[in-house]
N, C-alpha and C positions, 0 to 999 in steps of 0.2 A: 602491510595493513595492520590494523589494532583493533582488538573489540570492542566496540563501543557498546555497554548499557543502554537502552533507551528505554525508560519506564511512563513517559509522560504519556503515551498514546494509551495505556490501558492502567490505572491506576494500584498496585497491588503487586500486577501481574507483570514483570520483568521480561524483557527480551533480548538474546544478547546480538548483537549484528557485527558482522562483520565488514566493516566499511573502512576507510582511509584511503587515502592518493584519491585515484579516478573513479573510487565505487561507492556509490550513495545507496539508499535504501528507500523506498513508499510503505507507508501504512496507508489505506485506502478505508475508510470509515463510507458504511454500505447502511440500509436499512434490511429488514428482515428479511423480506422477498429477494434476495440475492445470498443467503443463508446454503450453503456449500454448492454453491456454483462456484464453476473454477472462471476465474477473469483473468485474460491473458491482456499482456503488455507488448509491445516492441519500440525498438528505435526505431525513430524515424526515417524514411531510407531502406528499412531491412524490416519487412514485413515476414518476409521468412522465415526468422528468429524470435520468436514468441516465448516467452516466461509465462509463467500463469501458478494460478495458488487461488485456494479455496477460501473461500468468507467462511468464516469460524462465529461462534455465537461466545462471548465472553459474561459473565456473571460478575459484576463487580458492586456489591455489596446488595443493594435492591434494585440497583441499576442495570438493564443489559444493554449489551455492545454487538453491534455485526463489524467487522474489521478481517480486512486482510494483508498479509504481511510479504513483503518482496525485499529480500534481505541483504543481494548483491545484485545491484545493478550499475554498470559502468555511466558516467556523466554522461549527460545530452538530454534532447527533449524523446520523450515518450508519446506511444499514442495506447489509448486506454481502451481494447476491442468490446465496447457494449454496444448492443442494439437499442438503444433508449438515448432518442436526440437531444433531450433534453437535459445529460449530465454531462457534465464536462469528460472531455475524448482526450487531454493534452498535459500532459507533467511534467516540470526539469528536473531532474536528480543531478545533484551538487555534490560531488567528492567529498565523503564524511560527513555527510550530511543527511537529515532522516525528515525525506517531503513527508506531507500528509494530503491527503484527497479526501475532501468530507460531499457523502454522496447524498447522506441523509439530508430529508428537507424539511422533517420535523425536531427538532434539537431542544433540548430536555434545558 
């Protein structure tokens, strides 16, 4: 595996991931009211096996951010454990690759 930089999800603010071969990464872009709630993920298939990581509030210049970051996750489709039917439940992480999930529904 290789470190990958990826800075384009928070502007400023640098994150390093570790992804290559089979392990992709989510950044999940949330609004406020999901602000350190922990959101868990699993593969599909293996509900058992849940990741999960806190929404973080980001400050980027006059602008803020709710985003959370899932750093190593092996390729496949994901299911996204929120109780709100209305956002997307479904992700693919692509081997070296950094999805994005945008939950917000008002966008600056």
């Amino acid at each position: 595996m290789s470190e990958h930089e990826h800075e384009g999800w928070l502007p400023g603010a640098g994150s390093v991931l570790d992804i290559g071969g089979d392990v992709g990464a989510l950044i999940l872009y949330t609004e406020a009211r999901f602000l350190d709630r922990e959101i868990e993920v699993s593969q599909l298939g293996d509900d058992s096996r849940r990741v999960h990581t806190a929404i973080h509030k980001h400050q980027v210049g006059e602008r803020v951010l709710f985003a959370g970051v899932y750093p190593e996750l092996s390729a496949g489709t994901y299911r996204i454990w929120v109780d709100d039917p209305s956002l997307p439940d479904r992700v693919t992480i692509v081997g070296g690759e950094v999805a994005e999930l945008d939950w917000r529904t008002a966008r600056d």
